[in-house]
C-alpha positions in Angstrom: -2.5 12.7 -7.6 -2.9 12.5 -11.5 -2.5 14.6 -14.3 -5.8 13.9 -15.6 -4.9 15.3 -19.6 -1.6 13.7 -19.8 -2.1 11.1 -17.3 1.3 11.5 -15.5 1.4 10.4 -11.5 2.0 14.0 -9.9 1.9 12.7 -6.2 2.1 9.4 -4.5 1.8 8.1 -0.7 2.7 5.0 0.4 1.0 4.8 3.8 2.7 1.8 6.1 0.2 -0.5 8.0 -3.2 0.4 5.9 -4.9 -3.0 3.9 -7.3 -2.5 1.9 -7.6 1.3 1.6 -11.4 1.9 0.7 -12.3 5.8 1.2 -9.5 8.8 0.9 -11.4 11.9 2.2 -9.5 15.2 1.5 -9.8 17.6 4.6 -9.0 21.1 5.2 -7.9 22.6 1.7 -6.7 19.4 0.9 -3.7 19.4 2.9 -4.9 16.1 5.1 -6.4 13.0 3.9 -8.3 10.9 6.1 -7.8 7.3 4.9 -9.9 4.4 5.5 -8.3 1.0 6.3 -10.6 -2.0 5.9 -8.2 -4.9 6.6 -6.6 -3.2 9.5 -10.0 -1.9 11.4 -8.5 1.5 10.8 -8.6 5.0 10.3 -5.5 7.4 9.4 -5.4 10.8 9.1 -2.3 11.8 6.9 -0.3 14.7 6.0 -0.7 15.4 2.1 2.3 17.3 1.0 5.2 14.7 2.8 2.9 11.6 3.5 3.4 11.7 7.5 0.7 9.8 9.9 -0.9 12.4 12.2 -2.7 9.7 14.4 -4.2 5.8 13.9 -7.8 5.6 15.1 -8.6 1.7 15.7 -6.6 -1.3 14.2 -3.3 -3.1 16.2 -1.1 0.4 15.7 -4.1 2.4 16.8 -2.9 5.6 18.6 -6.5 6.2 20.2 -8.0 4.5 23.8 -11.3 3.6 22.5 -14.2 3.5 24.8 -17.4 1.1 23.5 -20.9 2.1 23.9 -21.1 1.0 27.8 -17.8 2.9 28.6 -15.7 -0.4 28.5 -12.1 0.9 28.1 -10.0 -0.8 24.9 -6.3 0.1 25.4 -4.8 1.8 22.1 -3.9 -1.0 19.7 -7.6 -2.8 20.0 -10.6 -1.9 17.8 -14.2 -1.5 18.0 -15.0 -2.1 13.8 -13.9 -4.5 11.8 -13.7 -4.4 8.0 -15.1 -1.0 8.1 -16.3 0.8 4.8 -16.6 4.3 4.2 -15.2 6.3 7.6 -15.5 9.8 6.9 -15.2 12.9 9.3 -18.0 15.1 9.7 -16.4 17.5 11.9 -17.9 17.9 15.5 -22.2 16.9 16.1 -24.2 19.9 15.6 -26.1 19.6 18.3 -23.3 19.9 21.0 -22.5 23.3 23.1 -19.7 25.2 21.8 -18.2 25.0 25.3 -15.5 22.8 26.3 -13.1 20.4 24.3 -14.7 19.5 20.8 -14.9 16.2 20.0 -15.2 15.2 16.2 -16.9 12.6 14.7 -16.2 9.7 12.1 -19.5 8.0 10.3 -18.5 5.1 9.3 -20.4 1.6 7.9 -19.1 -1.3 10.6 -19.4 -4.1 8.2 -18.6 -6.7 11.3 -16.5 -8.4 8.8 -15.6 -11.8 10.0 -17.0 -11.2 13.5 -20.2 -13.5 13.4 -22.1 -9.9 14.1 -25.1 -8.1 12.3 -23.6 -5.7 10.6 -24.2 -1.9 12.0 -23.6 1.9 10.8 -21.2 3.5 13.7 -20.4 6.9 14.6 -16.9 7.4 16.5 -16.1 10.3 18.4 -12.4 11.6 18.8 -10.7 14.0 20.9 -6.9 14.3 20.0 -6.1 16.4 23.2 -6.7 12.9 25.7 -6.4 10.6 22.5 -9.4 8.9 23.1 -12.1 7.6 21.2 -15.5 7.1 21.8 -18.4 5.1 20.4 -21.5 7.4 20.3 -24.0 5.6 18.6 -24.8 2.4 16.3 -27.6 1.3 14.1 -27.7 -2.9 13.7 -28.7 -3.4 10.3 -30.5 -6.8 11.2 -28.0 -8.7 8.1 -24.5 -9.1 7.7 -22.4 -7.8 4.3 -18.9 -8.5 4.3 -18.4 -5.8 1.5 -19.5 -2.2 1.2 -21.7 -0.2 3.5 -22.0 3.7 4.0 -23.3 6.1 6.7 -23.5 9.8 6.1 -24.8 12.5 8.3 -28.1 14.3 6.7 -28.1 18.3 6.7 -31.1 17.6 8.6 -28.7 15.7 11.2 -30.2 12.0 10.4 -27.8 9.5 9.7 -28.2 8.2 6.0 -27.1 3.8 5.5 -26.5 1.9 2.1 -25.8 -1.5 2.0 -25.8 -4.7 0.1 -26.7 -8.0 2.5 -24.6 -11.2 2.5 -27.1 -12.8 5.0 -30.3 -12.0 7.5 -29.2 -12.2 11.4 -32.2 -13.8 11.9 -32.0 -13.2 15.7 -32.9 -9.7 14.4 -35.8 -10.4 12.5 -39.2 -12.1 12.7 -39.2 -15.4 10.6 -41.9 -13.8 8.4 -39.5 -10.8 8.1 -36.4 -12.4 7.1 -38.7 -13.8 3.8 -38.1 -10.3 2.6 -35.3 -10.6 -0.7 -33.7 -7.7 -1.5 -30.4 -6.1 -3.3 -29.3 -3.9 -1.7 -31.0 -1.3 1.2 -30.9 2.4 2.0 -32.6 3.6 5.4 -33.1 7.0 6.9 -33.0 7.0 10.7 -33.3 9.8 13.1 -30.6 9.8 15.3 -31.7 10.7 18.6 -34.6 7.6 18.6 -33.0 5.3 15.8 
């Protein structure tokens, strides 16, 4: 935190384990931060005022079971994104029942960095009560980029994508297709049919 007229450093965290720190989102009147870790394939959610860890989603200190979109179980200290860009919580989905345990969600952009993967936008379910995590749904981009990405949730409950592309997958497109040149790429998709 910084004095922004005299430019004197009123608050600092140092958060252990966390390369590469991309995206600070400030939660809940600002007392929690959730941080986003590229080089360590993780997520922390830490406490503002004396700089503790609540949990690590994802990455090799990863407090979280993570379950992949066929239910394959990853023991906590595995994770499912690699290089990600942009995690942010958007609270629980919408369109779930009030009833029973609420499971929150992170949007994040899965860069796939260094994975030989498409790169894909990810959203991550977690429920802190069993601490597991949960893949609910992906988007393949159809091109790699090793740097930057974004997914946000829509008011209207679409999932919003920015990228820039390193390379085509070209398993993923049509050789007439992958002619296509372009910069950079932001894509609307309805959720429920992608």
């Amino acid at each position: 935190e910084i004095n922004v007229t005299t430019g004197e450093t009123m608050k600092n965290i140092e958060i252990d384990d966390c390369t590469d720190a991309n995206h600070v989102q400030l939660v809940e009147d600002d007392a929690y931060a959730y941080v986003s870790c590229r080089k360590t394939n993780s997520i922390k959610k830490i406490h503002i005022e004396d700089g503790y860890v609540e949990w690590t989603l994802g990455g090799t200190d990863g407090d979280f079971d993570l379950y992949d979109l066929s239910g394959n179980k990853y023991e906590a200290g595995h994770s499912l994104w690699h290089g990600q860009h942009n995690a942010e919580f958007f609270g629980s989905n919408p369109t779930e029942s009030d009833g029973g345990d609420a499971q929150y969600e992170i949007f994040m952009f899965d860069n796939e960095y260094q994975q030989g993967h498409s790169s894909r936008l990810l959203i991550v379910s977690y429920d802190t009560s069993s601490m597991t995590a949960r893949e609910e749904w992906d988007f393949d981009v159809g091109a790699y980029t090793a740097v930057y990405g974004d997914n946000d949730r829509l008011p209207s409950g679409n999932v919003l994508g920015t990228f820039w592309m390193e390379y085509y997958d070209v398993s993923q497109w049509e050789p007439e297709d992958a002619k296509e040149q372009f910069d950079c790429r932001a894509m609307e998709i309805v959720r429920s049919t992608k």
